[in-house]
BADRENSE-598268 format. One record per residue (C-alpha): x, y, z. Coordinates in steps of 0.001 Angstrom, whole numbers, padded with zeros to 6 digits, always signed. Layout:
% residues N
XYZ;...
END
This chain:
% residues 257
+009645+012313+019452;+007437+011422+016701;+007919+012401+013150;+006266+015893+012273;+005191+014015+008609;+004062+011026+010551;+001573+012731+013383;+000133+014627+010452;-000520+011043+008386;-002125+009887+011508;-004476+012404+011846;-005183+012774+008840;-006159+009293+008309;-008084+008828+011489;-010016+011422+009849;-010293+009603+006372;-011759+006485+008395;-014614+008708+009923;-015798+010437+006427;-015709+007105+004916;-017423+005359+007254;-020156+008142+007794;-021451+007152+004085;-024683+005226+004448;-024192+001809+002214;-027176+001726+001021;-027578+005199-000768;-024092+004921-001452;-023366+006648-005433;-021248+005033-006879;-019871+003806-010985;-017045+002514-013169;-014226+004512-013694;-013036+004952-017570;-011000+002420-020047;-011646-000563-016840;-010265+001311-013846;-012458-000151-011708;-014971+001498-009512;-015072+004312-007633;-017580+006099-005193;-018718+009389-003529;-016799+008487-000721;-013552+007926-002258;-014224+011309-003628;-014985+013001-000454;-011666+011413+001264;-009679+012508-001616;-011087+016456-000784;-010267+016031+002484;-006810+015038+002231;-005555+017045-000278;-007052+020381+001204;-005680+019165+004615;-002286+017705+003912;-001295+020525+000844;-002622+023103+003672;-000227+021679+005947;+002625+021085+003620;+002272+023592+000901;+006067+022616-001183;+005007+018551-001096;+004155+017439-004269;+000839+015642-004813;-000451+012179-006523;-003673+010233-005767;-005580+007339-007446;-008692+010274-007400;-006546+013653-008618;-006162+014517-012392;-002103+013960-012332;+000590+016996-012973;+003848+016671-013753;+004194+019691-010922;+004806+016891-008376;+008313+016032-010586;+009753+019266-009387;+009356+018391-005572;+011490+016803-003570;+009288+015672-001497;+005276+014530-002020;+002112+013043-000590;+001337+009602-002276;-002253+008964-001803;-004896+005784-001972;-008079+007460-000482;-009770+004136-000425;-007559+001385-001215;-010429-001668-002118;-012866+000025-002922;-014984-002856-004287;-014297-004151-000676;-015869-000700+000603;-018842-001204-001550;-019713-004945-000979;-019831-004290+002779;-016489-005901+003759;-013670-004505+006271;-010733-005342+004848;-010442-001696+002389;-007651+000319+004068;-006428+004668+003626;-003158+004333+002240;-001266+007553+002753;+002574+008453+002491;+005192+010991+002268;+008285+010355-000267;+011306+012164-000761;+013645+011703-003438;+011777+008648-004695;+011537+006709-000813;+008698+006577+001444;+009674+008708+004939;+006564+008611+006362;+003400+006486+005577;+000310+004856+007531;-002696+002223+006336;-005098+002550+008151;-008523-000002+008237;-011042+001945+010810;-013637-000850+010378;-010587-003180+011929;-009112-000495+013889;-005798-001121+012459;-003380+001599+012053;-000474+000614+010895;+002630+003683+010706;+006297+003825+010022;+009258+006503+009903;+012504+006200+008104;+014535+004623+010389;+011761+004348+012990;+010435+000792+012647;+007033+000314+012428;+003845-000206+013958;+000109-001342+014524;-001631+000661+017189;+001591+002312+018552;+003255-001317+019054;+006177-002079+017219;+005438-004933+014646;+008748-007152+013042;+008270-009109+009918;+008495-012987+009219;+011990-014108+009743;+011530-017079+007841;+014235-018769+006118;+013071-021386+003681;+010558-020542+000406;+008942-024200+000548;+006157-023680+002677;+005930-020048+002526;+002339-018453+003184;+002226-015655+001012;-000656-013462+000092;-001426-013097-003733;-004105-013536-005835;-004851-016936-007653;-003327-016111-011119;-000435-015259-009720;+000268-018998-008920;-000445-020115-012694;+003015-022219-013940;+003994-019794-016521;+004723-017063-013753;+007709-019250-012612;+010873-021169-014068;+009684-024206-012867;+006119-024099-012006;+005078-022927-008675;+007092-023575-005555;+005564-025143-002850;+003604-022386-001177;+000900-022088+000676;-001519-018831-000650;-003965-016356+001297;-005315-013110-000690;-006602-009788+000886;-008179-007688-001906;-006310-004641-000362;-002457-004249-001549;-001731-001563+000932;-003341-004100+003178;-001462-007200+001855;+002035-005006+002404;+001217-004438+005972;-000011-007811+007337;+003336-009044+005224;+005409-006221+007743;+003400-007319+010926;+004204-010929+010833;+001312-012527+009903;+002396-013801+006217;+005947-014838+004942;+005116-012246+002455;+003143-010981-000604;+003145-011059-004388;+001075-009153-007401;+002735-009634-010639;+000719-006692-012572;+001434-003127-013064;+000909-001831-009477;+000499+001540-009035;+002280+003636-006411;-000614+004718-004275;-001394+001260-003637;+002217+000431-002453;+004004+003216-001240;+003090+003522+002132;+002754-000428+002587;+006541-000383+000748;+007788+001456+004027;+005842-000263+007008;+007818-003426+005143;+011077-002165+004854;+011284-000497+008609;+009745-004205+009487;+012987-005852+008914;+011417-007565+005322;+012107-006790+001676;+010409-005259-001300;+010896-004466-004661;+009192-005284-008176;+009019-008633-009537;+012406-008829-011260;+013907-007575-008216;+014487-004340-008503;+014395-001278-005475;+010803+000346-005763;+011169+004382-006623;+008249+006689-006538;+007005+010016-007111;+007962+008457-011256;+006894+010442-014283;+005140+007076-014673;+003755+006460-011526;+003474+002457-011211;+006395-000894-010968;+006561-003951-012813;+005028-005709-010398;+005183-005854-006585;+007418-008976-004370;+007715-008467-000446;+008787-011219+001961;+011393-012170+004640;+014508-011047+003858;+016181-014463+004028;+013365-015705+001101;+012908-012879-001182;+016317-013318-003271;+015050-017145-003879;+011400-015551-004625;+012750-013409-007187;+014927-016173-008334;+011982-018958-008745;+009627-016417-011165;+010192-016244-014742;
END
């Protein structure tokens, strides 16, 4: 039976993928968020509406936080709450491309329960449940099982490879980059990379659903020093973001400064 949190993520973000796709590109509003934020557009906005008045409707004691919502520390009193990235790459979404994804989750207690990214212009839904595993399109997916860091494919972005982001320069890796981290996180839990690196402040709309599709994967995640990833935080972002094979991460974590 599937989880009551989970069939409501789905829907809801099957949903998400048809508002944001009904947006015609080329009328599409859209402008720069305040102190560099990045962008954001009208459809980010809309998506936001919709889940918030759909998922609170649903789940009226969940706490709330999304990239798009004014924050309250309301959500600090709830054991459990809705972790939202209406549009996660949204310069992706503007420039045409289809790798942006809906990341959407349910935490309790600080730890993803429930969570789905979904890409509708790739059809890829990928879901998980605690203690569920996880999927893409309803078939269970398992995570790299690699067991050496030289030779590693991970996905990160091309500064994260500069020498003074490791003890001893760079291991011997080979590098792929999705502008999506929800996205990264869940082609890291399906298999397709050894794993995934940012080594900013990522915030926890971006990585809490992709956190759980890794974990019930059979991989590992946690910031960049190591440490387990906690959400639903007064300050809602982690020192970074490292998810891999189990039998490489320790060595990742060892090998950065």
């Amino acid at each position: 039976m599937q989880d009551p949190d989970l069939e409501l993520l789905i829907k809801a973000a099957q949903s998400s993928g048809e508002i944001a796709t009904g947006f015609a590109m080329d009328r599409l509003k859209k402008w720069d968020k305040d102190e560099g934020a990045g962008p954001v557009t009208e459809a980010d906005l809309a998506v936001n509406a919709y889940l918030e008045d759909t998922l609170q409707a649903a789940r009226p004691d969940y706490g709330w936080l999304s990239e798009e919502t004014e924050d309250s520390e309301a959500r600090l009193k709830k054991s459990r709450a809705f972790v939202i990235d209406p549009i996660d790459g949204t310069r992706s979404f503007i420039e045409g491309s289809t790798t942006w994804a809906h990341s959407i989750a349910v935490v309790e207690d600080g730890r993803p329960i429930a969570a789905v990214v979904y890409l509708p212009l790739r059809q890829k839904l990928y879901s998980a449940a605690l203690g569920q595993g996880a999927t893409l399109n309803g078939k269970t997916i398992m995570a790299s099982r690699r067991s050496k860091l030289e030779g590693s494919e991970l996905l990160a972005a091309r500064p994260a490879f500069e020498p003074h982001h490791w003890k001893s320069g760079p291991p011997d890796l080979k590098r792929a980059y999705r502008p999506s981290l929800a996205y990264r996180l869940a082609l890291v839990a399906e298999g397709r990379y050894d794993g995934m690196l940012t080594l900013r402040r990522s915030w926890e709309w971006d990585i809490a659903a992709g956190a759980l599709l890794i974990t019930e994967a059979g991989a590992q995640v946690s910031d960049r020093k190591g440490a387990d990833l906690r959400f639903n935080k007064s300050d809602p972002a982690s020192n970074g973001v490292v998810a891999s094979s189990a039998n490489i991460h320790a060595e990742l974590i060892k090998a950065l400064a």
